[in-house]
Backbone as JSON, one array per atom type, in Angstrom:
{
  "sequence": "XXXXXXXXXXXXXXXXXXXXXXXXXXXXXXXXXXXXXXXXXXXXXXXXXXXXXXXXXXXXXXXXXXXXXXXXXXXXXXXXXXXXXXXXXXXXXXXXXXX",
  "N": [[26.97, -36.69, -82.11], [26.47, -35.38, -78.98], [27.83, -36.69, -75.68], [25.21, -36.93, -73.36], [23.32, -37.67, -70.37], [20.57, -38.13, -68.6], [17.44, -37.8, -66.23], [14.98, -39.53, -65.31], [11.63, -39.11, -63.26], [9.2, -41.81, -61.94], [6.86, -41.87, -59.88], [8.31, -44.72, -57.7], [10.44, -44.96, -59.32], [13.35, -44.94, -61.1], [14.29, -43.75, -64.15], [17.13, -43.73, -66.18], [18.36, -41.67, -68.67], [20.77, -42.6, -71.7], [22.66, -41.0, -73.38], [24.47, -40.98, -77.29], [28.05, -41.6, -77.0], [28.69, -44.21, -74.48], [31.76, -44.61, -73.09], [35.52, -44.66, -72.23], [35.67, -42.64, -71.49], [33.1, -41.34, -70.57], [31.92, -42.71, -69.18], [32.37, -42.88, -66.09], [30.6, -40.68, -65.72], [27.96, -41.65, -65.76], [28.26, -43.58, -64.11], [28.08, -41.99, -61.97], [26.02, -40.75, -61.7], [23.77, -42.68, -61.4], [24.9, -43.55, -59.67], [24.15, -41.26, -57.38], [21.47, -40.49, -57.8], [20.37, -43.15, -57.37], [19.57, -43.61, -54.49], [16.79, -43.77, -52.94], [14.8, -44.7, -54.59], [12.97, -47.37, -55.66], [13.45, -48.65, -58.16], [15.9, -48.52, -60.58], [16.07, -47.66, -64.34], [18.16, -48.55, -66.46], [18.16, -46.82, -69.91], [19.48, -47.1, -73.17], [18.17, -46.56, -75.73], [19.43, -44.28, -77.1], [22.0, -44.83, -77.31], [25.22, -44.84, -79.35], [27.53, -46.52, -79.26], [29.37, -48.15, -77.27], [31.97, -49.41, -74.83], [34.11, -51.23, -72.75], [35.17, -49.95, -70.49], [32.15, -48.42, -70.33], [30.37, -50.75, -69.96], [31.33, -51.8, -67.65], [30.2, -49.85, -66.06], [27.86, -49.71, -66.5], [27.8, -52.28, -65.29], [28.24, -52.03, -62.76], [26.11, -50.61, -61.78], [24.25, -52.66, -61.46], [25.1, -54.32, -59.51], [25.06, -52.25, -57.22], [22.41, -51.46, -56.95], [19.46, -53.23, -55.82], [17.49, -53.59, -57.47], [17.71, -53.02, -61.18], [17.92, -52.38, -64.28], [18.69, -52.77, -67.81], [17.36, -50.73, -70.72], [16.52, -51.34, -74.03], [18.55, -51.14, -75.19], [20.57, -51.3, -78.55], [21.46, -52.02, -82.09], [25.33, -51.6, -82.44], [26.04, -51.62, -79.91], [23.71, -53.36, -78.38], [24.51, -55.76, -79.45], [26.97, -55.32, -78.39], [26.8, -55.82, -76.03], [25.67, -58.38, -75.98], [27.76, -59.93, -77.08], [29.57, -59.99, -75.17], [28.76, -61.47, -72.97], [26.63, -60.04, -71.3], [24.15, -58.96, -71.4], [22.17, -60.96, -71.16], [21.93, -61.01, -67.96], [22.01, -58.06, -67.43], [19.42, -57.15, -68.4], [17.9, -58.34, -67.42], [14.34, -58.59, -65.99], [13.8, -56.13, -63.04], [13.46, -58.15, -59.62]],
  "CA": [[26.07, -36.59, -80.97], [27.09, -35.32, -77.51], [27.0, -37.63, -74.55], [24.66, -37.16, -72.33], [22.89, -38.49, -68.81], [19.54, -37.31, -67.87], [16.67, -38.76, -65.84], [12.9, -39.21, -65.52], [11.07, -40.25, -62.49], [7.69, -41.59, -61.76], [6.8, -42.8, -58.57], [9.72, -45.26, -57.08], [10.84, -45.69, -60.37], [13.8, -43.74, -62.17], [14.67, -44.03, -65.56], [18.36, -42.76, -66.62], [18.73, -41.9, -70.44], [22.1, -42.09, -71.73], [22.86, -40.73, -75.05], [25.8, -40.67, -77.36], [28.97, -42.89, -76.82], [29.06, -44.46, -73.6], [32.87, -45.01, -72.93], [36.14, -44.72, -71.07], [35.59, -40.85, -71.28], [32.01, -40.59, -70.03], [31.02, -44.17, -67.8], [31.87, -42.17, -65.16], [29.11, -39.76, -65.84], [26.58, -42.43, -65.8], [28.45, -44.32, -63.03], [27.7, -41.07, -60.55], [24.28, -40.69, -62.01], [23.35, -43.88, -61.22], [24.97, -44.13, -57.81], [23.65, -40.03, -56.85], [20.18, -40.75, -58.11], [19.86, -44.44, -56.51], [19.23, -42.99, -53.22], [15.41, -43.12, -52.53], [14.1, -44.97, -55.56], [12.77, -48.74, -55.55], [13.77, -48.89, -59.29], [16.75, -48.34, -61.29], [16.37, -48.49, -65.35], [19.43, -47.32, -67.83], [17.57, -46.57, -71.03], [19.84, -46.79, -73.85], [17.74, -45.97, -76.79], [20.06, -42.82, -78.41], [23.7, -44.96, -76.72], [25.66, -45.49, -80.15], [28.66, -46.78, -78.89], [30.01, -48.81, -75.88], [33.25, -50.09, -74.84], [34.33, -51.92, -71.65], [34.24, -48.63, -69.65], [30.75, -48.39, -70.37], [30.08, -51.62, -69.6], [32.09, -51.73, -66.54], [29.67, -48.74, -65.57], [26.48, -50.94, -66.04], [27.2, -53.53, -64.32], [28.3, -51.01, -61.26], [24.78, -50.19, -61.05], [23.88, -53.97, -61.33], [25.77, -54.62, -58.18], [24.9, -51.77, -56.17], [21.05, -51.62, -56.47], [19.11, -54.77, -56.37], [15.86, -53.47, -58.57], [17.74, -52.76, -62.01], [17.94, -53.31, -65.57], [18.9, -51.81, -68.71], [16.4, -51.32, -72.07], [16.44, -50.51, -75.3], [20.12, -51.5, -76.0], [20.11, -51.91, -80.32], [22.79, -52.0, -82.7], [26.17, -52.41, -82.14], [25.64, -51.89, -78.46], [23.82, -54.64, -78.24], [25.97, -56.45, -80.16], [28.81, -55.97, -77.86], [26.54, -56.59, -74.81], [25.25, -60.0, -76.4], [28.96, -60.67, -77.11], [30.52, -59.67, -73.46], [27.85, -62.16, -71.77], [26.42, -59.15, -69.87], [22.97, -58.63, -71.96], [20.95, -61.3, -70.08], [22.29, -60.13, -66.95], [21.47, -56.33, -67.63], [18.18, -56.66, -69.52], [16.77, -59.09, -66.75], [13.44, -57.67, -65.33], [13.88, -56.65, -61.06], [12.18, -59.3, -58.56]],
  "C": [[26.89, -36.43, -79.7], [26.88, -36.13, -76.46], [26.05, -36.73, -73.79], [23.65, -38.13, -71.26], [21.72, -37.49, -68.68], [18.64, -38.43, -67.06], [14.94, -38.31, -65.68], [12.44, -39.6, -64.02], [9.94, -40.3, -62.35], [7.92, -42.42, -60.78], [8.21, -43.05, -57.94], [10.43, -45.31, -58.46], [12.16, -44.51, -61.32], [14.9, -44.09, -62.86], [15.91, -42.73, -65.77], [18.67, -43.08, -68.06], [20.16, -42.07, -70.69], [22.05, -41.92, -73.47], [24.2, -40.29, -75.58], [26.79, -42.14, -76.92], [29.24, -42.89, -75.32], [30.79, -45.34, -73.6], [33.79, -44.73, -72.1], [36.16, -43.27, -70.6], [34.41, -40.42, -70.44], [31.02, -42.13, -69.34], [31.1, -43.57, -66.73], [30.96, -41.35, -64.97], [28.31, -40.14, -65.72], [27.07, -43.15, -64.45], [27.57, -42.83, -61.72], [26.33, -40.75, -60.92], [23.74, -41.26, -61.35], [23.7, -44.29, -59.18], [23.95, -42.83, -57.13], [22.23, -40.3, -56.98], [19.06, -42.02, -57.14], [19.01, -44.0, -55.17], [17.57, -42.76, -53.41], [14.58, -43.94, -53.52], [14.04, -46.75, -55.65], [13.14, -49.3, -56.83], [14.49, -48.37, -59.95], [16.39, -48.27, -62.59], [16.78, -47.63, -66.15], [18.26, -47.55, -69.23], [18.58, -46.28, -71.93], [19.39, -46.89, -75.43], [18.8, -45.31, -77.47], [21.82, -43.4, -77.41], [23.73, -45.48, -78.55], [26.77, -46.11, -80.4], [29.28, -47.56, -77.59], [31.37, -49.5, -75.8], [33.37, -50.65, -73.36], [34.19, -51.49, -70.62], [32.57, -48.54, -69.33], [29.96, -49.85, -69.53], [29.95, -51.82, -67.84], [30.72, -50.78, -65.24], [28.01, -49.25, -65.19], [26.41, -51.93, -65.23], [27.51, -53.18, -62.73], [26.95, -50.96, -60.5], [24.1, -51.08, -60.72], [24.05, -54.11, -59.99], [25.48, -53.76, -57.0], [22.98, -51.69, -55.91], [20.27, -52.96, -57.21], [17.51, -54.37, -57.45], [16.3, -52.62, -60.03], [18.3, -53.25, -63.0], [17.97, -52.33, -66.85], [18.31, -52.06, -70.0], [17.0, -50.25, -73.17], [17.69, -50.33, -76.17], [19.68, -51.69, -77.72], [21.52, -51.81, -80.77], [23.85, -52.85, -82.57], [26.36, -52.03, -80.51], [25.1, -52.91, -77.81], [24.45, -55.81, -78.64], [27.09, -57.08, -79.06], [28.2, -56.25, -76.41], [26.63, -57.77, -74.58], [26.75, -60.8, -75.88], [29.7, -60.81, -76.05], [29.71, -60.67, -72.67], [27.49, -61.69, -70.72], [24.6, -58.49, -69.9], [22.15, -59.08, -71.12], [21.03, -60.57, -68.87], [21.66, -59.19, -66.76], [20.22, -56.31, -68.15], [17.01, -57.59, -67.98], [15.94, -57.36, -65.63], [13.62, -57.85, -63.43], [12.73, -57.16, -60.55], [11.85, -58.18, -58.0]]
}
């Protein structure tokens, strides 16, 4: 599977897919997504449904977006993605719903 980054929006709200292995090759791709996109939108949320892969990069890249906008949260983690979220102590964190 190829990475990719796309997005959806409704309303304030915009949803960034990521698909494929998020890692030290392609967090930046989601990091500039995520920052380019932010701009204008009351809601952030990474959707990783079709991520089959993560590494610290990746990570690193989520919790970027954590820190820069205060209304987001990442769904649909499974596998061993969640796995290595659970295990990094970054899942709650990332999964919590924005005030």
């Amino acid at each position: 599977m190829t990475f990719s980054v796309s997005t959806r929006r409704d309303g304030d709200t915009l949803t960034v897919r990521v698909a494929g292995d998020l890692d030290l090759a392609t967090a930046d791709e989601l990091a500039q997504a995520v920052a380019a996109a932010g701009e204008g939108y009351q809601e952030i949320v990474v959707d990783l449904a079709d991520t089959r892969f993560i590494d610290s990069a990746g990570i690193n890249a989520l919790l970027r977006g954590r820190r820069t906008h205060q209304r987001y949260h990442v769904i649909n983690a499974t596998g061993i993605v969640l796995d290595v979220l659970r295990l990094g102590g970054v899942w709650e964190h990332l999964s919590e719903p924005p005030r």
